[in-house]
C-alpha positions as CSV (number, residue, x, y, z in Angstrom):
1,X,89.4,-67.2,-16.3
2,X,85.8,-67.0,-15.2
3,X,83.6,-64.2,-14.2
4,X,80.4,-64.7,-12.4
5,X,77.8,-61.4,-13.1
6,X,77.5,-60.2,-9.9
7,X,74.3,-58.1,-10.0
8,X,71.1,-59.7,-11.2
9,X,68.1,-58.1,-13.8
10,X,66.3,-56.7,-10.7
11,X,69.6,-55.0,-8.9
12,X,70.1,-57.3,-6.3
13,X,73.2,-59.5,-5.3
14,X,73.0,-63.3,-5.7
15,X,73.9,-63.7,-2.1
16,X,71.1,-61.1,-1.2
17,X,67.9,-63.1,-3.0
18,X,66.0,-65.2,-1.3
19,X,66.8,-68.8,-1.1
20,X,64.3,-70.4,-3.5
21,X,65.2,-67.3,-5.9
22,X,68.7,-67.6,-6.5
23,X,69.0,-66.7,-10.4
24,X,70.6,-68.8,-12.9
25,X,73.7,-67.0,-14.0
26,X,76.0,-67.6,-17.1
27,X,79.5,-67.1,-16.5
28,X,81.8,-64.7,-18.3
29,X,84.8,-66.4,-19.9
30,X,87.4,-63.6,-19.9
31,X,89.6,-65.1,-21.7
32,X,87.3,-65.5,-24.7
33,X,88.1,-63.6,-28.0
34,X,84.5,-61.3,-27.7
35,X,85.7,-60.1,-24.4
36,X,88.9,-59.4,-25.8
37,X,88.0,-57.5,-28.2
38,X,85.6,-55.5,-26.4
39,X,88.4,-54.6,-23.7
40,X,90.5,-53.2,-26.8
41,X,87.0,-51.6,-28.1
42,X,86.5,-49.8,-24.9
43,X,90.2,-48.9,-24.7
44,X,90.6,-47.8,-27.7
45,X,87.3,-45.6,-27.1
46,X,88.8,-44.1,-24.0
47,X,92.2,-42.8,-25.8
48,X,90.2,-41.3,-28.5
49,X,88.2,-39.7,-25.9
50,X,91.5,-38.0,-24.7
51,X,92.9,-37.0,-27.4
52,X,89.6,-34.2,-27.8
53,X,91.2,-32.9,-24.3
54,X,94.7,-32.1,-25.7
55,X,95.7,-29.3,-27.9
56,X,98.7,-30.2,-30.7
57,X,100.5,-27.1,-29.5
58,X,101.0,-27.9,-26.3
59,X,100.8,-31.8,-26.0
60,X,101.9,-33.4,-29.1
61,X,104.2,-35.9,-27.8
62,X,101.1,-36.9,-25.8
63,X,98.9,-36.8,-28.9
64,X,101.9,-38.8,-30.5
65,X,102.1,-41.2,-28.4
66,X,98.2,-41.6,-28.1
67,X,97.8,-41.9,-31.7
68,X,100.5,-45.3,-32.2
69,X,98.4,-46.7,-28.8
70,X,95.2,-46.7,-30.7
71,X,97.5,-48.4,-34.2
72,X,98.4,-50.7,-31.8
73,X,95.0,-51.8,-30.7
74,X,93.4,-51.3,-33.7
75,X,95.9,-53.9,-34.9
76,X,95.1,-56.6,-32.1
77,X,91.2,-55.9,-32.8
78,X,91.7,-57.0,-36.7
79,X,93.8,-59.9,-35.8
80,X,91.1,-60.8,-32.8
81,X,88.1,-60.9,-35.7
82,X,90.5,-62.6,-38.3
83,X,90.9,-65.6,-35.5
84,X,87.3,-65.2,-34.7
85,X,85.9,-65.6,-38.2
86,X,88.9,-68.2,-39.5
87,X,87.0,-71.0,-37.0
């Protein structure tokens, strides 16, 4: 899977530069293990996040739940860098 950047260093679309100054852009593979591992990063960023919001009285199935999420990710973060740094 490939991902083109869509906006450019000065804030303008590709299609909107002029002809001449197209910009040369790298593509994304999204399939790649760095992007993988920053997807579960961020994720795993955003479920801590929540779990400031909620209080263990009153939400800790939520909190429960949450907590074996970010196990789980964790988990696919240290096999993504064992694959990365094995080749």
């Amino acid at each position: 899977m490939r991902h083109q950047l869509p906006v450019t260093g000065n804030g303008m679309l590709p299609s909107a530069m002029p002809a001449g100054k197209k910009p040369n852009i790298t593509p994304i593979l999204g399939d790649s293990l760095e992007v993988i591992e920053l997807y579960h990063r961020e994720k795993a960023q955003v479920l801590e996040k929540s779990l400031q919001q909620l209080n263990l009285l009153e939400n800790a199935k939520e909190i429960a739940f949450i907590c074996r999420e970010v196990m789980v990710i964790r988990e696919k973060i240290a096999s993504i860098l064992k694959r990365k740094f094995k080749s």
